[in-house]
C-alpha positions as CSV (number, residue, x, y, z in Angstrom):
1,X,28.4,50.4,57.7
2,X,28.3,47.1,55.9
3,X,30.2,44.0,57.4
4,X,32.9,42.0,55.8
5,X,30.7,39.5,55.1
6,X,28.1,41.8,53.6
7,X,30.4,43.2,51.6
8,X,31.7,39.9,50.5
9,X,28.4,38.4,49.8
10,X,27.3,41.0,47.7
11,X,30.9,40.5,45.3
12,X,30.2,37.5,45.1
13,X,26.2,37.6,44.1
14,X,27.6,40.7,41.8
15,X,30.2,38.4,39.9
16,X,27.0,35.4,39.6
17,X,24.4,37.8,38.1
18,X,27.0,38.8,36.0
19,X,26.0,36.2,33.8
20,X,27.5,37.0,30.3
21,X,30.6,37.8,32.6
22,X,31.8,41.5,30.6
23,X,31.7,43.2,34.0
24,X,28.4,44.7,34.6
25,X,24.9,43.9,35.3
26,X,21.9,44.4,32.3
27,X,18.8,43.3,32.2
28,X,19.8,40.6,29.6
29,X,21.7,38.9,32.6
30,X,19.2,38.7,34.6
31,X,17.2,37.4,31.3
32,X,20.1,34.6,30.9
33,X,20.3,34.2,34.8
34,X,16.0,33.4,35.1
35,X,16.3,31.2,32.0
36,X,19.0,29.1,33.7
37,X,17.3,28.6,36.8
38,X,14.1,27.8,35.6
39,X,14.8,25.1,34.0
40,X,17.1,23.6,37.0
41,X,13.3,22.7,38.3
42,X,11.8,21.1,35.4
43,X,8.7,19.8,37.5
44,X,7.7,23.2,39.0
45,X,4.4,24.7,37.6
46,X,4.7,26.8,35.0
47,X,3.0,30.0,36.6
48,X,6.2,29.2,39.3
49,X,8.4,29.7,36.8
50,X,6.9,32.3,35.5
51,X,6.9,34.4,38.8
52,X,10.5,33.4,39.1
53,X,11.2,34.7,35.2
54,X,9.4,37.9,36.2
55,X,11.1,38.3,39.5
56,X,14.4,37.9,37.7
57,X,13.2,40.6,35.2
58,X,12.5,43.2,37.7
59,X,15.3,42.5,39.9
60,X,17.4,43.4,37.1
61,X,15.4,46.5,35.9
62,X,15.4,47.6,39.6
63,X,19.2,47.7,39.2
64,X,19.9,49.5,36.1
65,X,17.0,52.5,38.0
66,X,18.5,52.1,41.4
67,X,22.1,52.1,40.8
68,X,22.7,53.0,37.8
69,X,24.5,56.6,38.4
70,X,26.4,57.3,35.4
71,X,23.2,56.2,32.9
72,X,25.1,53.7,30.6
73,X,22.1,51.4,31.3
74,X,24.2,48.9,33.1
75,X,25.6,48.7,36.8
76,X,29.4,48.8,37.5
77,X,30.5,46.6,40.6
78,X,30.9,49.8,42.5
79,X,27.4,50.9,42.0
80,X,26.0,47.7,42.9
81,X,28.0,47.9,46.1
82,X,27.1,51.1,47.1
83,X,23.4,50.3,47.4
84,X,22.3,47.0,47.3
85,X,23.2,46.8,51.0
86,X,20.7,49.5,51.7
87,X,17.5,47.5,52.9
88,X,14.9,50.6,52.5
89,X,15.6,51.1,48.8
90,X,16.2,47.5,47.4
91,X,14.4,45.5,50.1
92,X,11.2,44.9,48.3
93,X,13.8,43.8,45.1
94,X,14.9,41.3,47.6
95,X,12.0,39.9,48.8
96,X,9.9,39.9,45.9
97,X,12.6,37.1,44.8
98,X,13.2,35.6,47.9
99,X,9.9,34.7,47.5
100,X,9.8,33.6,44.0
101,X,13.0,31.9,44.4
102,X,11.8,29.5,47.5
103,X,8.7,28.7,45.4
104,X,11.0,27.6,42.9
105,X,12.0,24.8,45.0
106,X,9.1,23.7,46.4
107,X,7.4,22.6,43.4
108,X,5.2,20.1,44.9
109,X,4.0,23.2,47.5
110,X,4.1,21.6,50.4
111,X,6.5,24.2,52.3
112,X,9.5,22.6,51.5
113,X,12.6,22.2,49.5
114,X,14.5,19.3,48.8
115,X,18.3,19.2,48.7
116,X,18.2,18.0,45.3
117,X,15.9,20.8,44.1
118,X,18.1,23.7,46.1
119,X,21.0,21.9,44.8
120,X,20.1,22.4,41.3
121,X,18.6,26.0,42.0
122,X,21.7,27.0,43.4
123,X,23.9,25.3,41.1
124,X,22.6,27.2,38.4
125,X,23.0,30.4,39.2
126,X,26.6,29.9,39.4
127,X,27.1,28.7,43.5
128,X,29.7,26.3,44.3
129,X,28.3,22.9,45.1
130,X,30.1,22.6,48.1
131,X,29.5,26.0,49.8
132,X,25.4,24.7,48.5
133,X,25.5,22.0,51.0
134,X,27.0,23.7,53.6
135,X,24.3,26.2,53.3
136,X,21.8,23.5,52.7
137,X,22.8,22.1,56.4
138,X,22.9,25.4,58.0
139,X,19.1,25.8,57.4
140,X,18.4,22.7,59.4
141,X,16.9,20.1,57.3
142,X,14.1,18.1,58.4
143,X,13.2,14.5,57.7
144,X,13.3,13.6,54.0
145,X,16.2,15.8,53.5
146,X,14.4,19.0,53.0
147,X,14.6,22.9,54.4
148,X,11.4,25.0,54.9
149,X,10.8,27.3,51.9
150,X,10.0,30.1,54.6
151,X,13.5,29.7,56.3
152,X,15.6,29.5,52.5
153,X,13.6,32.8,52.0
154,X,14.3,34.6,55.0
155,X,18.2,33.3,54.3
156,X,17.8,35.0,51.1
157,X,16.7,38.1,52.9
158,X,19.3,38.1,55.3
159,X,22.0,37.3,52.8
160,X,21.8,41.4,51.7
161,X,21.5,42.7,54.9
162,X,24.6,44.8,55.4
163,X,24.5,44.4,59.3
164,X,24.6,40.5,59.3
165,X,27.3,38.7,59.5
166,X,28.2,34.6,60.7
167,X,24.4,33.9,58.9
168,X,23.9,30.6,56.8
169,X,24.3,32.6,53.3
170,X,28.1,33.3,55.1
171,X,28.4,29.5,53.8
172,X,28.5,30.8,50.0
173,X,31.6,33.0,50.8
174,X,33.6,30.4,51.9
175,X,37.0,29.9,50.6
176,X,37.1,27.0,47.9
C-alpha cells in the first residue's frame, strides 16, 4: 500500500508531466517536457541532452503501454496512480531517467551538480523554486555548492517508491 507521500508525489509529478495541462499524459508532453529541460542546461554536451530527450521519450511511451487501460493512447490521473508506484513494472522507466536526468546536471562530468544547474533543471519541469532548494539542501551539498549526481539520482529513485515516506523528494510536496 502506497504512503501519503507516495501518493502525493506521484499527483504532483502527474500534474508537471502534464505539460500541455488538458488532463492526461501523451507522448507529446513528455516531447514538450524533454525540450524544456534541455535547454535549462545550455552547456551540457549534446549526446547529454540527447540521452535526456530519449529518456523523456520512452518514459512517456512506457506510459501510454503501461497504464494505459482503456487504449485512448493517453493516461488518465487514475491510471498513472494505480501503477507508477509499482517498482517491478516501471522501475527501469525510473532509473533509466534518473540517470539521464543527473547527467543533465553535471555537465562538466565531474559527479556533481550545481545548485544553479538543479535549479534550472528543476525549475523547468514545472517544480516550485522554493520546495527546489529545500530539496537541494536535503541532499547535503558539498563545498562549492553542489550535490552528488549519484545521490540526486537515487532521490529520483526513491521519489516513486510507494513505501517511502519523510525522503528528500518529500520536500517537493510541501505546501506553498
Amino acid at each position: 500500500m502506497p504512503t501519503t507521500e507516495a501518493t502525493d508525489r506521484v499527483q504532483l509529478v502527474f500534474s508537471l508531466f502534464d505539460a500541455d495541462g488538458n488532463g492526461y499524459l501523451d507522448p507529446d508532453d513528455f516531447t514538450l517536457m524533454g525540450s524544456r529541460v534541455v535547454a535549462a542546461v545550455p552547456a551540457a554536451e549534446s549526446a547529454v541532452r540527447d540521452r535526456l530527450l530519449d529518456a523523456f521519450r520512452r518514459y512517456g511511451d512506457t506510459l501510454v503501454s503501461e497504464l494505459d487501460t482503456d487504449g485512448d493512447g493517453r493516461v488518465s490521473p487514475e491510471e498513472f496512480t494505480s501503477v507508477v508506484l509499482d517498482p517491478e513494472r516501471f522501475g527501469a522507466a525510473v532509473d533509466e531517467f534518473a540517470q539521464a536526468l543527473s547527467a543533465m546536471g553535471d555537465p562538466d562530468d565531474d559527479g556533481y551538480v550545481t545548485r544553479p544547474d538543479f535549479l534550472a533543471l528543476m525549475t523547468a519541469i514545472g517544480f516550485e523554486p522554493r520546495n527546489i532548494e529545500a530539496l537541494f539542501d536535503a541532499f547535503g551539498p558539498v563545498e562549492g555548492d553542489r550535490v552528488s549526481a549519484a545521490v540526486w539520482a537515487d532521490g529520483i529513485r526513491d521519489y516513486y517508491r510507494p513505501d517511502k515516506s519523510g525522503i528528500a523528494g518529500d520536500h517537493l510536496t510541501a505546501a506553498r
